[in-house]
VOBA-1610 file (N, C-alpha, C; in pm, whole numbers, padded with zeros to 5 digits, always signed):
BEGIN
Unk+00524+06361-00797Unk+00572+06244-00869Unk+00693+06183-00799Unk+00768+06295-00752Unk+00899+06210-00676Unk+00914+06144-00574Unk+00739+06184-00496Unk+00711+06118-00400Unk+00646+06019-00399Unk+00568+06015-00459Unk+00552+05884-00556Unk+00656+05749-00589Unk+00729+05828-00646Unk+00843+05685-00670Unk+00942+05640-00572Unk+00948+05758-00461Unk+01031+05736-00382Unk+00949+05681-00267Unk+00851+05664-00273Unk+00703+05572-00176Unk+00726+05389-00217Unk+00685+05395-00381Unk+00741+05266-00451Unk+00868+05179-00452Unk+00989+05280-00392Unk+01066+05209-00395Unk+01055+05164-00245Unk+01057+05236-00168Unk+01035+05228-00031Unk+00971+05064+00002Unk+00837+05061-00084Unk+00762+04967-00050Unk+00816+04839-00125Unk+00880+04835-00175Unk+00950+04772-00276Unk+01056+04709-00223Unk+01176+04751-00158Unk+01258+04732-00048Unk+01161+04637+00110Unk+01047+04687+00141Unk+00992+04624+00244Unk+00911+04508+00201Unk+00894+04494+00075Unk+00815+04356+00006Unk+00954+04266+00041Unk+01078+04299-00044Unk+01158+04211-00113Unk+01232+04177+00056Unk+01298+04258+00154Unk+01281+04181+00320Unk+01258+04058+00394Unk+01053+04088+00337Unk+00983+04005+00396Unk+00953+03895+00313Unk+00966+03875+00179Unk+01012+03803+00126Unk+01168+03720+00156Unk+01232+03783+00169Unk+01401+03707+00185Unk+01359+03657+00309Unk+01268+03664+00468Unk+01242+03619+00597Unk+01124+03497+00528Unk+01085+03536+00460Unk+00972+03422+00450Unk+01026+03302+00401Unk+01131+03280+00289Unk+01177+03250+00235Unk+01289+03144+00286Unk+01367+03256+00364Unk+01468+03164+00519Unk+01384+03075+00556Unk+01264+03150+00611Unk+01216+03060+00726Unk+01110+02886+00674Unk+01112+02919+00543Unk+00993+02817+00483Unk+01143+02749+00456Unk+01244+02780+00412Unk+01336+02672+00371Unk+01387+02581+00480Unk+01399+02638+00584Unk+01455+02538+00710Unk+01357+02465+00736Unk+01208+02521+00740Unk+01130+02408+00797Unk+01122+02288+00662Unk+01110+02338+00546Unk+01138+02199+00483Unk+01231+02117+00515Unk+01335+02167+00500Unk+01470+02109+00506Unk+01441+01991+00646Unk+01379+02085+00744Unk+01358+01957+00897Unk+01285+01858+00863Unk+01138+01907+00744Unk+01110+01783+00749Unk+01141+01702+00630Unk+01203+01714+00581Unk+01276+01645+00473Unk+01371+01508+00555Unk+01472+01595+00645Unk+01538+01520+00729Unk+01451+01398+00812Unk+01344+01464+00869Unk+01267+01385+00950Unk+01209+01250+00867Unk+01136+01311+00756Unk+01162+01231+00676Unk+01208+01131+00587Unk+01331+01088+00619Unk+01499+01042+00610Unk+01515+00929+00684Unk+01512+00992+00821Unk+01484+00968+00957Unk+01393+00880+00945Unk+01275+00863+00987Unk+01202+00814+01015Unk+01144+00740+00883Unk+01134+00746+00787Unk+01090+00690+00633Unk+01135+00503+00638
//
């Protein structure tokens, strides 16, 4: 069981990561084309 939860958290920690990178990275590219958008509109 303890390995168990200590697996869950594990994976849990490597969701929430790649989430916070996905997250960075989808916000800047809006943000460019938002600007571009601005820009060029």
């Amino acid at each position: 069981m303890q390995t168990l939860a200590k697996g869950y958290k594990g994976m849990t920690v490597l969701v929430n990561i790649n989430l916070d990178r996905f997250l960075t990275t989808a916000t800047v590219i809006g943000s460019l084309y938002f600007a571009a958008y601005l820009i060029l509109g």
